[in-house]
C-alpha positions in Angstrom: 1.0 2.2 -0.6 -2.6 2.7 -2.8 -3.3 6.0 -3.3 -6.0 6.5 -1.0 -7.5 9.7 -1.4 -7.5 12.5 1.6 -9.6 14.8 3.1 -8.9 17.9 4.3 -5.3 17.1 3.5 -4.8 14.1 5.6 -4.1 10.5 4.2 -7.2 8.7 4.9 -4.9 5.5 5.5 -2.5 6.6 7.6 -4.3 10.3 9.0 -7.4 9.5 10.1 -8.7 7.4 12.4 -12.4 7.5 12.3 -15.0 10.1 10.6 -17.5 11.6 13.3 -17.2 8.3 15.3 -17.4 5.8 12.1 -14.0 3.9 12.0 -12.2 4.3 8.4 -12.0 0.5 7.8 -15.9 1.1 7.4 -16.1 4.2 5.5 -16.6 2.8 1.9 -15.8 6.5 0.0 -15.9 9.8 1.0 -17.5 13.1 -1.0 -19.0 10.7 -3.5 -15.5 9.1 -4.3 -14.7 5.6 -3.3 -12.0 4.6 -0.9 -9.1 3.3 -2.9 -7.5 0.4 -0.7 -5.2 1.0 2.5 -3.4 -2.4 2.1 -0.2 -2.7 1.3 1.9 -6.1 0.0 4.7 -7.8 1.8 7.1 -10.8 1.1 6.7 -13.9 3.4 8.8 -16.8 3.3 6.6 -19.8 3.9 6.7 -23.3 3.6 2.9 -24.9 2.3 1.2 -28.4 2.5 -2.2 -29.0 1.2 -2.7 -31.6 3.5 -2.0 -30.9 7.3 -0.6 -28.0 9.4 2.0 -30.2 11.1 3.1 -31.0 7.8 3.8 -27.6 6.8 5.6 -26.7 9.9 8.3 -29.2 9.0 8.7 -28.5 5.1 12.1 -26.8 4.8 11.4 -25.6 1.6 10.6 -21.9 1.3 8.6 -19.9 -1.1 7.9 -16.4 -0.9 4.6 -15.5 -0.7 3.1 -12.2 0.4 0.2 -10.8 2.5 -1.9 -7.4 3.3 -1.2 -8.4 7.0 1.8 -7.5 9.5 4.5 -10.2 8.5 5.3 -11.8 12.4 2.1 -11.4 13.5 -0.5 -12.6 10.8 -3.8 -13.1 12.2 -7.1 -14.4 11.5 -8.4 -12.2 8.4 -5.1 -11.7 7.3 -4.7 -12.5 3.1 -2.0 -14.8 1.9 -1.2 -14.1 -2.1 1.1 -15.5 -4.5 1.8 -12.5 -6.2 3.5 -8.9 -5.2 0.4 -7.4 -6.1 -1.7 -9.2 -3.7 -4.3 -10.5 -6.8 -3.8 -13.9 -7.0 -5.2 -16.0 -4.3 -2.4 -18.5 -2.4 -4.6 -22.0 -3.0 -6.6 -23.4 0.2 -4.1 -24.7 1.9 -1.6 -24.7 5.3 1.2 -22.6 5.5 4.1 -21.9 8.1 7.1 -20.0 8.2 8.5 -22.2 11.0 11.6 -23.5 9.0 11.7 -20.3 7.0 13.1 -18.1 9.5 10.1 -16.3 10.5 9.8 -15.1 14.0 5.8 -16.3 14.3 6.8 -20.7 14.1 3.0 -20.8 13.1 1.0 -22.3 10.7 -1.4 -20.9 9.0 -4.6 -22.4 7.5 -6.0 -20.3 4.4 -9.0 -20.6 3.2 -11.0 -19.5 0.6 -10.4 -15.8 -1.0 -7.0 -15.7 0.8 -8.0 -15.6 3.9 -6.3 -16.9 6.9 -8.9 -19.0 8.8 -6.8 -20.6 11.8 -3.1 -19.9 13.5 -1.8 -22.5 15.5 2.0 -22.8 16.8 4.4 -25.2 15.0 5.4 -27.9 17.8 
């Protein structure tokens, strides 16, 4: 995990959840510091197709990708990346980890910095 800073001792990604009634997510710094990132960066298998999400779900072959979101149930907002560092953008695109052993059998439309647009279930 980034280093995100503290206050008053406590992890501002993990020991705080808001600052007098201002969730952290919005708090942009704190004492005149900036708040460093609480994202972390997880492997995915997925399979991708730039073309159509039902295409995707039936690709068997896997690449591992990686995302700032909770691997088994990415959501809308959620950042697909190609690299361990989450950097470098996974192209616009549809991606599923249907036939790559995930536990979600979704497809996931990506859009434009990263993000996950759409999910939709893999028939």
């Amino acid at each position: 995990m980034a280093d995100s800073g503290g206050l008053d001792g406590k992890d501002i990604c993990t020991g705080i959840l808001d600052i007098l009634g201002v969730e952290v997510a919005n708090i942009k710094g704190v004492g005149g510091k900036d708040k460093k990132t609480c994202a972390t960066c997880v492997g995915i298998n997925l399979s991708m197709n730039e073309g159509r999400c039902d295409t995707a779900c039936g690709v068997a072959e896997c690449t591992t990708y990686y995302t700032d979101g909770t691997v088994g149930s990415l959501q809308v907002g959620d950042h697909i990346y190609q690299d361990e560092e989450c950097g470098e953008c996974a192209e616009t695109a549809f991606y599923s980890d249907n036939r790559c052993e995930g536990s979600q059998r979704s497809c996931f439309t990506v859009g434009v910095a990263c993000a996950i647009t759409r999910v939709d279930r893999c028939r």
